[in-house]
DRENLUM-19253 format. One record per residue (C-alpha): residue in three letters; residue number from 1; x, y, z. Coordinates in steps of 0.25 Angstrom, whole numbers, plus 5000, padded with zeros to 4 digits. Example, Ala and Ser with C-alpha at 12.3 -4.5 7.8 and 13.67 -1.06 7.14 Angstrom:
<recs>
<rec residuo="Ala" num="1" px="5049" py="4982" pz="5031"/>
<rec residuo="Ser" num="2" px="5055" py="4996" pz="5029"/>
</recs>
This chain:
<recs>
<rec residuo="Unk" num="1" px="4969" py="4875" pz="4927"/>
<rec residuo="Unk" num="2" px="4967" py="4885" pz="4941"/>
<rec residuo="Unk" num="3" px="4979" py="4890" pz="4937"/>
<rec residuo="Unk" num="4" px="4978" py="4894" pz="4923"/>
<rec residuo="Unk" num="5" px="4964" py="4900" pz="4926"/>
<rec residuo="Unk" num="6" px="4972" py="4909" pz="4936"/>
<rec residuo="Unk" num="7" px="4980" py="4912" pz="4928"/>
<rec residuo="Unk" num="8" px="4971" py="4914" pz="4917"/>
<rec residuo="Unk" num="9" px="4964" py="4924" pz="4926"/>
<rec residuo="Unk" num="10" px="4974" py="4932" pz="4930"/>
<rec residuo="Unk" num="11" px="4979" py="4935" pz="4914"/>
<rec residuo="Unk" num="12" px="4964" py="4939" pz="4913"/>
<rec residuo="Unk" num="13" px="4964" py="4949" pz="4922"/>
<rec residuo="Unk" num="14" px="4976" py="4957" pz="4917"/>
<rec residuo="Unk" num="15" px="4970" py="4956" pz="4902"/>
<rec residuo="Unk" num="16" px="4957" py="4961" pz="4909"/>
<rec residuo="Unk" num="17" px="4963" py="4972" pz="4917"/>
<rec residuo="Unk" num="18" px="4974" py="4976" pz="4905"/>
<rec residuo="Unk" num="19" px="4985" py="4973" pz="4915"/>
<rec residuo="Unk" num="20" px="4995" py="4971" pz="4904"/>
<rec residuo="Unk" num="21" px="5009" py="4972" pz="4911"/>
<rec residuo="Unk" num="22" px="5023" py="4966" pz="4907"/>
<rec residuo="Unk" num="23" px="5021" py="4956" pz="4916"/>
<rec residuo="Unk" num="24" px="5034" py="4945" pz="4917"/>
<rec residuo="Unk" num="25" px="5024" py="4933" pz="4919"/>
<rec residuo="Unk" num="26" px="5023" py="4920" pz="4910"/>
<rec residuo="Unk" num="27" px="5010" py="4913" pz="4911"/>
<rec residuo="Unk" num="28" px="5014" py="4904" pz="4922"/>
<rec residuo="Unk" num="29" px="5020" py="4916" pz="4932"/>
<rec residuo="Unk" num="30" px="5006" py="4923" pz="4930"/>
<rec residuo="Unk" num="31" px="5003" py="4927" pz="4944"/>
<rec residuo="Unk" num="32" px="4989" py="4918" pz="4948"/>
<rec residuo="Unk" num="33" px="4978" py="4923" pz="4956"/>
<rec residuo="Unk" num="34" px="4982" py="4911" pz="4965"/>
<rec residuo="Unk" num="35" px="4970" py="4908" pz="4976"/>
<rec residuo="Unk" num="36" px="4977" py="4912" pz="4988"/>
<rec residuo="Unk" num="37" px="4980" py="4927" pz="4982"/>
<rec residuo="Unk" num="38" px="4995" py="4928" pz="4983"/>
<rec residuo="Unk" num="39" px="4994" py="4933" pz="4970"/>
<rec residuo="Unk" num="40" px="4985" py="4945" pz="4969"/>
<rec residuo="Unk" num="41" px="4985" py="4952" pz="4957"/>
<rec residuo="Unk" num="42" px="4973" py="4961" pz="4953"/>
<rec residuo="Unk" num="43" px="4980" py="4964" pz="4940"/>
<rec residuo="Unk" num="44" px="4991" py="4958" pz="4931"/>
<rec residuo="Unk" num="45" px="5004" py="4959" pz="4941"/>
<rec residuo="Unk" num="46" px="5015" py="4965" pz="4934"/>
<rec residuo="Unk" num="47" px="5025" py="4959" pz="4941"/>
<rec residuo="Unk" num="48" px="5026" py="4943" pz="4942"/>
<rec residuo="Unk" num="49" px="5031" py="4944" pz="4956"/>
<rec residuo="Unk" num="50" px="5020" py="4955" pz="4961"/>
<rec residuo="Unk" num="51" px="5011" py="4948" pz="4970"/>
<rec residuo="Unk" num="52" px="4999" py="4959" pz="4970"/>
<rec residuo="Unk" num="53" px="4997" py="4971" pz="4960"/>
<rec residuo="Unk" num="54" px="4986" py="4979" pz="4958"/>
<rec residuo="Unk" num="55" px="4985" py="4990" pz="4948"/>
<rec residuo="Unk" num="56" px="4971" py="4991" pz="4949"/>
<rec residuo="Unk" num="57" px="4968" py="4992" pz="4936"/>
<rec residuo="Unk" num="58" px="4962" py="4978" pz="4936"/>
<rec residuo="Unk" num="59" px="4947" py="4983" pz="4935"/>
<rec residuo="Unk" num="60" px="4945" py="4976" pz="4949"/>
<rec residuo="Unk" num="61" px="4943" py="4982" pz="4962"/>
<rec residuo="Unk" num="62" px="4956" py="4988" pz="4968"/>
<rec residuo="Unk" num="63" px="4965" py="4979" pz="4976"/>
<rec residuo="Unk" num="64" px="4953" py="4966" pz="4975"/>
<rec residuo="Unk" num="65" px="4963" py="4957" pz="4975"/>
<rec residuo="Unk" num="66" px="4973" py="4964" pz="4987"/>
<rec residuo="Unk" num="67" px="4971" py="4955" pz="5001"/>
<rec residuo="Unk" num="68" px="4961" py="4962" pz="5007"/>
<rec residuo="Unk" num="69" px="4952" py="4976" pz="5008"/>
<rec residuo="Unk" num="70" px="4950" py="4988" pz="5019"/>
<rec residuo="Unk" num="71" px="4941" py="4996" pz="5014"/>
<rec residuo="Unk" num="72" px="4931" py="5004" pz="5021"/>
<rec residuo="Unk" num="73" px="4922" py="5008" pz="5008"/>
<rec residuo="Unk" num="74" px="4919" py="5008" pz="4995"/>
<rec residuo="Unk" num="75" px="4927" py="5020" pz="4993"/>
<rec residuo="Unk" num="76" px="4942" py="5014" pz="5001"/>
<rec residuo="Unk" num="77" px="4947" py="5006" pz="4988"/>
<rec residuo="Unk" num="78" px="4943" py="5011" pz="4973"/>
<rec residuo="Unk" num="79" px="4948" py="5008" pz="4958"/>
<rec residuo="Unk" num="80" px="4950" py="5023" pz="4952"/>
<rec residuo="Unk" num="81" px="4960" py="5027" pz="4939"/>
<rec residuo="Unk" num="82" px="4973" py="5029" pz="4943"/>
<rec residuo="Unk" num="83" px="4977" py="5045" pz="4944"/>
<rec residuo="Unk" num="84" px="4986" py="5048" pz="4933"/>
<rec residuo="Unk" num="85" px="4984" py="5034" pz="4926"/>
<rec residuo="Unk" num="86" px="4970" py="5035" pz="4920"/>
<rec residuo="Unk" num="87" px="4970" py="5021" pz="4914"/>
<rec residuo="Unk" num="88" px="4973" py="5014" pz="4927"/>
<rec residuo="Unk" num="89" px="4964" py="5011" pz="4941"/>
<rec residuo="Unk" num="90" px="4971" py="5015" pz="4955"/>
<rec residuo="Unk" num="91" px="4966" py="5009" pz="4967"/>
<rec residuo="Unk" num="92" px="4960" py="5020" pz="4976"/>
<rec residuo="Unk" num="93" px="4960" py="5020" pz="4992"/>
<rec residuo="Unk" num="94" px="4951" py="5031" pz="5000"/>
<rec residuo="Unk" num="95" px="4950" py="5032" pz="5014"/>
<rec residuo="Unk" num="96" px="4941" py="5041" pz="5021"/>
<rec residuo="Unk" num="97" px="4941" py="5044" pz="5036"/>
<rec residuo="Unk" num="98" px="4924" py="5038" pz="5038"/>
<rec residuo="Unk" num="99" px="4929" py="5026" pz="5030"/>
<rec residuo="Unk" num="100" px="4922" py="5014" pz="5040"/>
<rec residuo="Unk" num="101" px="4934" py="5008" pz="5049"/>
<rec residuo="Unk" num="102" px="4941" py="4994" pz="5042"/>
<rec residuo="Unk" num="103" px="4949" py="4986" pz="5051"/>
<rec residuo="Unk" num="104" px="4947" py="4994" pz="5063"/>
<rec residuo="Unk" num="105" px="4952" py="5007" pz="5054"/>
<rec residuo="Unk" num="106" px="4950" py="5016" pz="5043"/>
<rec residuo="Unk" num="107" px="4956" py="5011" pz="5031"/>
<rec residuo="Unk" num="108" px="4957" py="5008" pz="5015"/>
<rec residuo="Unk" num="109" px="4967" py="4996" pz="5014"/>
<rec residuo="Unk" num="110" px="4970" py="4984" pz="5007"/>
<rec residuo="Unk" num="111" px="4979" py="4973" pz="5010"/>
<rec residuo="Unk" num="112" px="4986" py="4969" pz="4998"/>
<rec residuo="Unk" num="113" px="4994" py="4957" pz="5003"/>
<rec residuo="Unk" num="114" px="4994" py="4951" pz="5015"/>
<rec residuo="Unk" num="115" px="5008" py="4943" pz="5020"/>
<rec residuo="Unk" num="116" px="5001" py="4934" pz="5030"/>
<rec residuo="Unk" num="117" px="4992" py="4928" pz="5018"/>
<rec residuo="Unk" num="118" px="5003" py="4927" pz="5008"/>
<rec residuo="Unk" num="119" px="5001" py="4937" pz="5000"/>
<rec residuo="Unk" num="120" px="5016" py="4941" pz="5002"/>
<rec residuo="Unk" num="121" px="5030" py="4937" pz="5007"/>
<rec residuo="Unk" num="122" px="5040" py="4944" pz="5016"/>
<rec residuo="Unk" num="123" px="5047" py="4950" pz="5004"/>
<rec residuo="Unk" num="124" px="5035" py="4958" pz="4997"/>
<rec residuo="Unk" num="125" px="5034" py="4971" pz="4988"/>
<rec residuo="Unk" num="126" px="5023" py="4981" pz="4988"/>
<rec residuo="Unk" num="127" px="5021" py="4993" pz="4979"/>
<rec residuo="Unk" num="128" px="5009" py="5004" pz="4975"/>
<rec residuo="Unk" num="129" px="5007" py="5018" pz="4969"/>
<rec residuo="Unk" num="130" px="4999" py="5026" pz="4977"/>
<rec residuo="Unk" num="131" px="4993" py="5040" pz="4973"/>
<rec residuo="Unk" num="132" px="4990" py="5051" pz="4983"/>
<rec residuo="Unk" num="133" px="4978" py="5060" pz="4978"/>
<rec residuo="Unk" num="134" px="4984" py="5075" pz="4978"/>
<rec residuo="Unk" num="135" px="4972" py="5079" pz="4988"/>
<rec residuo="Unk" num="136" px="4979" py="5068" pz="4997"/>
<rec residuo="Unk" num="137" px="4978" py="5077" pz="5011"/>
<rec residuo="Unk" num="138" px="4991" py="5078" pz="5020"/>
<rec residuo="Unk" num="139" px="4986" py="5075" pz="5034"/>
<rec residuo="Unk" num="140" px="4995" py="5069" pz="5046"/>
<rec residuo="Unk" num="141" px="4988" py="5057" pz="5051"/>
<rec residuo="Unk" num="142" px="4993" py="5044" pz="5042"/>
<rec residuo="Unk" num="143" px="4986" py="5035" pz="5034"/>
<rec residuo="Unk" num="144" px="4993" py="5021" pz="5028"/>
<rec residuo="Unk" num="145" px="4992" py="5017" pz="5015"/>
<rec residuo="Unk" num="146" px="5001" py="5005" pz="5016"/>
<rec residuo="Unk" num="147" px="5004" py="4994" pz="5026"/>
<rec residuo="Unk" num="148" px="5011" py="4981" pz="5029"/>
<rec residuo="Unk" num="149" px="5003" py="4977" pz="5040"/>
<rec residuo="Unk" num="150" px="5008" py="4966" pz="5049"/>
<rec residuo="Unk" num="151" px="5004" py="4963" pz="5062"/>
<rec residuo="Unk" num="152" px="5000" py="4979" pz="5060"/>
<rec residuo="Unk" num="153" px="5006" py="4989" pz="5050"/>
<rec residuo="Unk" num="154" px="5020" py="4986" pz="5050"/>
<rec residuo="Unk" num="155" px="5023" py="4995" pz="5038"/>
<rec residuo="Unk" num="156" px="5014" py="5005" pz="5030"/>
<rec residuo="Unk" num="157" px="5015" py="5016" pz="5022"/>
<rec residuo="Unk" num="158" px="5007" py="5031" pz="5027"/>
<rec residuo="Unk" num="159" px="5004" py="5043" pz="5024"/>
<rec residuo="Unk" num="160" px="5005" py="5055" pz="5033"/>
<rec residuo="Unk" num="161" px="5006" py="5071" pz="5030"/>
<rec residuo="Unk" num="162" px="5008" py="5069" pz="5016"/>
<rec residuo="Unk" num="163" px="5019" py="5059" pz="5018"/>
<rec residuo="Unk" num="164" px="5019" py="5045" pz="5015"/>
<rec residuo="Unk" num="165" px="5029" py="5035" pz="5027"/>
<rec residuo="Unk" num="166" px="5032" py="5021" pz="5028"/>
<rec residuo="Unk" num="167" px="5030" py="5016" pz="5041"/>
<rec residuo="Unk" num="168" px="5036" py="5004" pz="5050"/>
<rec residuo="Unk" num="169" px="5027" py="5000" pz="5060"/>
<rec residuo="Unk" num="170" px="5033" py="4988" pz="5067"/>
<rec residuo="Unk" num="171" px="5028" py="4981" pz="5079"/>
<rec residuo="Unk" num="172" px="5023" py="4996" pz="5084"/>
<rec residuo="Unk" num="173" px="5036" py="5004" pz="5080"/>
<rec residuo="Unk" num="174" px="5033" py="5013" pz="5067"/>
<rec residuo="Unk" num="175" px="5044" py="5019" pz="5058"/>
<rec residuo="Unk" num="176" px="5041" py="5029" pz="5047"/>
<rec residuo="Unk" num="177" px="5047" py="5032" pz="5036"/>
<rec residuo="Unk" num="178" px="5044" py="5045" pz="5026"/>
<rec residuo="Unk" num="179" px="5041" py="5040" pz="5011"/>
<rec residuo="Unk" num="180" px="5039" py="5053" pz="5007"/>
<rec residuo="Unk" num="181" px="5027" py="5066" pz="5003"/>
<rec residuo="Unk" num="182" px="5015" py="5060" pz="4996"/>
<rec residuo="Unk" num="183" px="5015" py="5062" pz="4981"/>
<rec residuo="Unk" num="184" px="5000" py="5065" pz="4978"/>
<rec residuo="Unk" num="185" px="4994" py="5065" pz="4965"/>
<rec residuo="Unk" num="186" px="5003" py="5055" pz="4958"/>
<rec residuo="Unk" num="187" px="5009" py="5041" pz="4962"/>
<rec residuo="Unk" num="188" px="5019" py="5034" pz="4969"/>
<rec residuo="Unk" num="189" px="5024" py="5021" pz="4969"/>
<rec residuo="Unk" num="190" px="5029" py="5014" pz="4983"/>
<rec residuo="Unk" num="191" px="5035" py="5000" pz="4982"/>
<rec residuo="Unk" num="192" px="5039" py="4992" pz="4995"/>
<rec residuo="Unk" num="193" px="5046" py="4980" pz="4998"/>
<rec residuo="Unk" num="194" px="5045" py="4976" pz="5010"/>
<rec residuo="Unk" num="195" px="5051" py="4963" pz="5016"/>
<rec residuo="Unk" num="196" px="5045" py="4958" pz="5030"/>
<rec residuo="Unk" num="197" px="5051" py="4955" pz="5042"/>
<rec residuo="Unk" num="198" px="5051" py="4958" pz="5057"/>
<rec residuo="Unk" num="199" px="5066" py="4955" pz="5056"/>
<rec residuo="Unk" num="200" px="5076" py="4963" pz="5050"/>
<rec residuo="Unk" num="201" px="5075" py="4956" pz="5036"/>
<rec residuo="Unk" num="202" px="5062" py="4966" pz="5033"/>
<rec residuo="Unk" num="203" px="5064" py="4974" pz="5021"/>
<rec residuo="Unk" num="204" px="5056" py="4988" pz="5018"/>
<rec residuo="Unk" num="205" px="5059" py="4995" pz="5005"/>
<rec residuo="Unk" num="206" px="5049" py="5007" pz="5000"/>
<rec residuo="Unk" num="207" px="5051" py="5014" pz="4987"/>
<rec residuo="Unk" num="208" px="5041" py="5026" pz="4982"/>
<rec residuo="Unk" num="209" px="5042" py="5030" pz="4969"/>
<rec residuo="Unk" num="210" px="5055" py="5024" pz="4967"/>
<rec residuo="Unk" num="211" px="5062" py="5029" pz="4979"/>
<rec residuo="Unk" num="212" px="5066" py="5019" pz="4990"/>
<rec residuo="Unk" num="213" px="5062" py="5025" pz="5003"/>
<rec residuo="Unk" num="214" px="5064" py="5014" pz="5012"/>
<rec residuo="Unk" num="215" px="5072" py="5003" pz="5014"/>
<rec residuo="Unk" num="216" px="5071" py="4995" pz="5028"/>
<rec residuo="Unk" num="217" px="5076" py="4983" pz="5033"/>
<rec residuo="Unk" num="218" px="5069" py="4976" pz="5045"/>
<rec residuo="Unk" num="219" px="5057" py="4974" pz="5052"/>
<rec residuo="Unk" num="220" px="5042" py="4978" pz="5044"/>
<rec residuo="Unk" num="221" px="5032" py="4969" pz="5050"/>
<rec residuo="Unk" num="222" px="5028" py="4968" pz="5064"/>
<rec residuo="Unk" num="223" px="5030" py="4954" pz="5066"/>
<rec residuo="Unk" num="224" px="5037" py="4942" pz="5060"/>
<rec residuo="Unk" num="225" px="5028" py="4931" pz="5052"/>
<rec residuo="Unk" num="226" px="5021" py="4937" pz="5044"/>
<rec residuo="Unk" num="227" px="5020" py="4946" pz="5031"/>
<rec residuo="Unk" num="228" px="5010" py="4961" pz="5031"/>
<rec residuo="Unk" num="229" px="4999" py="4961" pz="5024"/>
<rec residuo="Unk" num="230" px="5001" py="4976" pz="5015"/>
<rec residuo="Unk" num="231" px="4989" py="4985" pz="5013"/>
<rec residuo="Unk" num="232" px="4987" py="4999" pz="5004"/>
<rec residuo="Unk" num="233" px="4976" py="5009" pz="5006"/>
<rec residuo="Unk" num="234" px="4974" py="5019" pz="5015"/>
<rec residuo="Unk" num="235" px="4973" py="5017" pz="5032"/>
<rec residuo="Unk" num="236" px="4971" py="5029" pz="5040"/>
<rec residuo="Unk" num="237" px="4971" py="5025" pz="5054"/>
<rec residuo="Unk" num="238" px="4967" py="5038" pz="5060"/>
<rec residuo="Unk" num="239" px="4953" py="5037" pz="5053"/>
<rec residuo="Unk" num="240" px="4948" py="5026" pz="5064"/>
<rec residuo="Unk" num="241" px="4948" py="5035" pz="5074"/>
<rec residuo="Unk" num="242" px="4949" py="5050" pz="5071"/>
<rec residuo="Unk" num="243" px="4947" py="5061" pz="5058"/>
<rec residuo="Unk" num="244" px="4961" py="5065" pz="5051"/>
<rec residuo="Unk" num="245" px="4961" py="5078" pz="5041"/>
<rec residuo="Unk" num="246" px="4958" py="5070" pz="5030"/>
<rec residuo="Unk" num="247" px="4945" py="5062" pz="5027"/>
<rec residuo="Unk" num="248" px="4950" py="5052" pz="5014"/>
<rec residuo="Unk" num="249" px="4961" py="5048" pz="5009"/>
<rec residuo="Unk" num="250" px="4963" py="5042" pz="4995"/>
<rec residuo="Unk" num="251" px="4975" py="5035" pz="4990"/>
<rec residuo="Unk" num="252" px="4977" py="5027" pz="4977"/>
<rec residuo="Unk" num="253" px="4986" py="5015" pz="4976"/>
<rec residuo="Unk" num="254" px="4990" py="5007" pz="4961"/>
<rec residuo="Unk" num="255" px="4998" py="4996" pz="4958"/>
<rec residuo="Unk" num="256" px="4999" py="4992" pz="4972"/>
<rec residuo="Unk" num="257" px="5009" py="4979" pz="4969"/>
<rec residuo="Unk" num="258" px="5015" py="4968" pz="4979"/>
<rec residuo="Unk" num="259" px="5029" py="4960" pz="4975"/>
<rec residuo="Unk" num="260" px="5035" py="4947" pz="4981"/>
<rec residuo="Unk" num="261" px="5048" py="4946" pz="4984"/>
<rec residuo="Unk" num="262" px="5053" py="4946" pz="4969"/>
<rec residuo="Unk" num="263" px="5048" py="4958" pz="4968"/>
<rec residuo="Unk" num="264" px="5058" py="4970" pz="4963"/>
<rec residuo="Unk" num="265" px="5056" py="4984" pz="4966"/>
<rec residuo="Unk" num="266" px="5055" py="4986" pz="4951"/>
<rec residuo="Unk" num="267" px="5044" py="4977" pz="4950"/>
<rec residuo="Unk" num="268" px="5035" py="4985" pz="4960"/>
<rec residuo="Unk" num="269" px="5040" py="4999" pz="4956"/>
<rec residuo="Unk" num="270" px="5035" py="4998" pz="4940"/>
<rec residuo="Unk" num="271" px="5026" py="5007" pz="4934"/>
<rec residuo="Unk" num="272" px="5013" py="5000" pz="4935"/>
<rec residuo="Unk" num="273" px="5004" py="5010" pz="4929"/>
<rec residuo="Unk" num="274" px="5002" py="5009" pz="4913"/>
<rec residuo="Unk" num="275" px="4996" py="5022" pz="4912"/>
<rec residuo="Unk" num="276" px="5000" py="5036" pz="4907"/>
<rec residuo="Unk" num="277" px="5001" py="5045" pz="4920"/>
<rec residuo="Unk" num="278" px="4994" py="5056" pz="4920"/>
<rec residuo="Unk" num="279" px="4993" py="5070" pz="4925"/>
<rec residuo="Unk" num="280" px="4986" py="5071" pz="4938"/>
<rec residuo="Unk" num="281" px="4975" py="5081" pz="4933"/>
<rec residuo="Unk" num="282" px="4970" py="5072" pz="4923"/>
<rec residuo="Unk" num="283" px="4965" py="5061" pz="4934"/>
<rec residuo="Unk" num="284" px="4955" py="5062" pz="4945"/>
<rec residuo="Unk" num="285" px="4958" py="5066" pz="4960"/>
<rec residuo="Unk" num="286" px="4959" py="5051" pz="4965"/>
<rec residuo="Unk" num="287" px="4958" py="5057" pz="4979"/>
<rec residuo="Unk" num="288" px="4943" py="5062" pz="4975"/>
<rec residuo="Unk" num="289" px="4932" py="5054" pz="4981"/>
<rec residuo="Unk" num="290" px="4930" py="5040" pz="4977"/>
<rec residuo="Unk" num="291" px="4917" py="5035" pz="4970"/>
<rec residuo="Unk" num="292" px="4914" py="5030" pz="4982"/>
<rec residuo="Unk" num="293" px="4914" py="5043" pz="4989"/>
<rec residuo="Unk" num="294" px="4901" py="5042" pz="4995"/>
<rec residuo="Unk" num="295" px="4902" py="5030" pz="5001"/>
<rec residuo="Unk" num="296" px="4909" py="5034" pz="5013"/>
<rec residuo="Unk" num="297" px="4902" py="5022" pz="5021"/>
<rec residuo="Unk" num="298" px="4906" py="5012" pz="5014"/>
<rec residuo="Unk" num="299" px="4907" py="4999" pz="5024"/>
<rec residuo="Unk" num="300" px="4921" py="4995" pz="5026"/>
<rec residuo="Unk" num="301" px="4925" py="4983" pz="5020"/>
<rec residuo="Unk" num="302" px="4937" py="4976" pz="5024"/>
<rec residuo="Unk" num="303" px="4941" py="4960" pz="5020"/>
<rec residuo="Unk" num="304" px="4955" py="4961" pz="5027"/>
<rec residuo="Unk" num="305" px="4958" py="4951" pz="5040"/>
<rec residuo="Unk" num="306" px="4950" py="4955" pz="5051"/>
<rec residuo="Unk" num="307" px="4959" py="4947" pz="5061"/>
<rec residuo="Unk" num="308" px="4968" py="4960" pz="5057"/>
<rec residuo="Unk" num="309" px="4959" py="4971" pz="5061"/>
<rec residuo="Unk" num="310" px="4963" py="4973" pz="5073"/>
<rec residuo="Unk" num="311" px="4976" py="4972" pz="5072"/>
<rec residuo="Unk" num="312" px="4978" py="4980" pz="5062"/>
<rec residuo="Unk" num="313" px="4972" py="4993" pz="5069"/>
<rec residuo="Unk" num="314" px="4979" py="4990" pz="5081"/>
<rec residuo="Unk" num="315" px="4991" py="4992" pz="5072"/>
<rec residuo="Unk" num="316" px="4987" py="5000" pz="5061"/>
<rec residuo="Unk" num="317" px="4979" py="5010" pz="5067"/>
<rec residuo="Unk" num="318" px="4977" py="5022" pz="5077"/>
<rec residuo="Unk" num="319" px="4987" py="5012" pz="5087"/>
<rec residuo="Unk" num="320" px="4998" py="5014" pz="5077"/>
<rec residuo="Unk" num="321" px="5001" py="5028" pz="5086"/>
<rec residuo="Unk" num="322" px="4999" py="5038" pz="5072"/>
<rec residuo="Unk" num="323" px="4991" py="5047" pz="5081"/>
<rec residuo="Unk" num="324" px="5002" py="5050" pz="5091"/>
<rec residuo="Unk" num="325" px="5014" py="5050" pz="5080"/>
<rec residuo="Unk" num="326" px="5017" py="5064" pz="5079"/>
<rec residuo="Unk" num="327" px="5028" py="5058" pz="5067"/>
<rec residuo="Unk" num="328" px="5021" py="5048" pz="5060"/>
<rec residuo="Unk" num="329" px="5023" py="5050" pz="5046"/>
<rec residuo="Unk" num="330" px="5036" py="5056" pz="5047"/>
<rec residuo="Unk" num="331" px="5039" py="5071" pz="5047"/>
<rec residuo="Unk" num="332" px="5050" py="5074" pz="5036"/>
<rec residuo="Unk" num="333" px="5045" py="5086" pz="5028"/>
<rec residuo="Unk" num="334" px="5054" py="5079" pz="5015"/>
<rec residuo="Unk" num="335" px="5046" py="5076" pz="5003"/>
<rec residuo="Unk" num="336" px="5053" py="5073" pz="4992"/>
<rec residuo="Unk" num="337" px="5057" py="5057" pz="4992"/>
<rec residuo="Unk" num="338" px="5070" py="5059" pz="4989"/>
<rec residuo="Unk" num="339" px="5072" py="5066" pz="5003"/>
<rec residuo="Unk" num="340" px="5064" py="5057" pz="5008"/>
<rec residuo="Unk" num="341" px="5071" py="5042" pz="5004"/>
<rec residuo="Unk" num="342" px="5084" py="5051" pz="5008"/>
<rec residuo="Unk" num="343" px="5075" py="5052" pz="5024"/>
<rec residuo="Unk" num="344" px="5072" py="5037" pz="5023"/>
<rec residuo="Unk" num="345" px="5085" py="5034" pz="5022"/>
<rec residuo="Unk" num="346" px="5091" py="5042" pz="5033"/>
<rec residuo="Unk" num="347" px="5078" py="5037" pz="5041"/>
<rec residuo="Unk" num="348" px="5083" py="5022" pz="5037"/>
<rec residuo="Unk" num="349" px="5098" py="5025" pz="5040"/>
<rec residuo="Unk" num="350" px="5094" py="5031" pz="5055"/>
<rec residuo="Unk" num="351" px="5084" py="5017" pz="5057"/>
<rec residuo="Unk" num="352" px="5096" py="5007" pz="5053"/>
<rec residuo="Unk" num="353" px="5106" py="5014" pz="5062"/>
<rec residuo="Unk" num="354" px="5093" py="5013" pz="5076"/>
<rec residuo="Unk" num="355" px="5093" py="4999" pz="5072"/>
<rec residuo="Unk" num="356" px="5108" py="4997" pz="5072"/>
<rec residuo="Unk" num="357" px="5108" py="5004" pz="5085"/>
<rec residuo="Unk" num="358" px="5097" py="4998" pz="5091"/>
<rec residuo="Unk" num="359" px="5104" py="4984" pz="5087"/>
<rec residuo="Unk" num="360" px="5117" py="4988" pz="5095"/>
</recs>
């Protein structure tokens, strides 16, 4: 009987929620809400082998069923209409330079999945759309809107002078790599598959908006025995310490999505969003201030592991050396992605040939 009323709950909550989707599930494949979380679907999954997905179009709170929360107010993590999708809800992130410190920094995260509890094997697949707001202000000191963070933030992805890089940082070494200009005022659509290793078996692959921009093979964690724990949102370590010339920074995130092993890139890169786009005039500026924009002491909340705080600053902070880095974030002045996959590639090319040097 506890598993038919699981299951009897989780057809519920997409017939509440209107999540109608083309779903490849016979009743006994339905994904259950299971009691240790491994299956953590805040609506309907479109995909039978998609371990989270949230579209946020659930009516509940953005992200409530994610592993855990970094916010520091009321105003970090809101529902809001999606821009250029008026009949669907966005998750919104704002980050603001007096936000009160979370985990020994300022910050808006969540962690989605976290290896070490299960949530996730070596062999995962991650995906989002994130929208810049068009008054998103180019300024060169870096943010992170996404990490893999084991044993510190082995892999993320920041933003830096109007760019967006990935960026390897292994057991203190970091390696970036140019994704490309920001495309503000519309979406796009990053999927990741990332097998995870400290050997040479590790796997990195990124696609945005259906163009590959890296494909590596080797190591992506900083130490073997263990899977990252991924988190989304906004991290701006130099906020701790010092002012930048910006005060707040506003992303929005959608259909934020993590695969098993099964998975195919043509599973994660769907179209998700049901609704007509529209133009960009006919929807609110989502980097305006929230409802919550007076509330700019909002106590910090945080319900992540506090035998990690530490750690994690160490690692994902001011010590990382982004003061002193006169390149981080790359300096190619090439825009347009198709240059850009064309750089990654000659960048991929120069790395295998140190490695086969380095080897001899």
């Amino acid at each position: 009987m506890k598993k038919t009323k699981k299951i009897t709950q989780f057809l519920c909550l997409g017939l509440i929620t209107g999540g109608f989707y083309a779903c490849d599930f016979t009743e006994d494949q339905i994904p259950l809400i299971e009691d240790d979380a491994k299956v953590l679907f805040a609506t309907v999954s479109p995909k039978s082998n998609f371990i989270f997905f949230d579209d946020f179009n659930s009516g509940n709170s953005p992200l409530s069923m994610a592993h855990s929360h970094e916010l520091g107010g009321n105003h970090s993590l809101t529902s809001v209409t999606k821009p250029n999708y008026p009949n669907e809800k966005a998750a919104r992130f704002e980050l603001r330079d007096n936000d009160p410190l979370v985990k020994g920094s300022i910050r808006a995260e969540v962690t989605i999945v976290k290896g070490d509890e299960g949530h996730i094997e070596k062999d995962t697949w991650y995906g989002f759309d994130l929208f810049v707001p068009e008054d998103y202000a180019d300024e060169d000191d870096t943010e992170s809107i996404n990490q893999w963070f084991h044993d510190g933030p082995a892999a993320l992805i920041n933003i830096r002078n109007g760019k967006l890089f990935w960026r390897f940082y292994i057991n203190g070494n970091k390696t970036d790599i140019q994704l490309g200009a920001l495309k503000k005022g519309q979406w796009s659509n990053f999927v990741i598959h990332m097998v995870h290793s400290y050997e040479s078996d590790g796997v990195t692959e990124l696609w945005l908006d259906g163009k590959k921009l890296i494909d590596e093979r080797g190591r992506n964690i900083n130490s073997s025995g263990g899977i990252p724990k991924w988190k989304i949102g906004i991290y701006k370590w130099e906020w701790a310490d010092s002012k930048t010339t910006v005060s707040k920074r506003v992303l929005l995130f959608d259909n934020v999505r993590v695969g098993d092993s099964k998975t195919t890139y043509e599973d994660m890169a769907y179209d998700f969003s049901s609704g007509n786009a529209e133009n960009n005039d006919q929807t609110a500026n989502p980097g305006g201030d929230s409802s919550d924009n007076d509330d700019s002491s909002d106590e910090g909340t945080s319900n992540g592991d506090s035998s990690e705080e530490n750690d994690e600053e160490n690692n994902g902070g001011t010590s990382n050396g982004d003061d002193d880095d006169e390149n981080d974030g790359g300096t190619s002045n090439r825009d347009d992605v198709d240059q850009i996959s064309e750089e990654v590639e000659e960048d991929r090319s120069r790395r295998r040939g140190n490695r086969r040097n380095r080897r001899r």
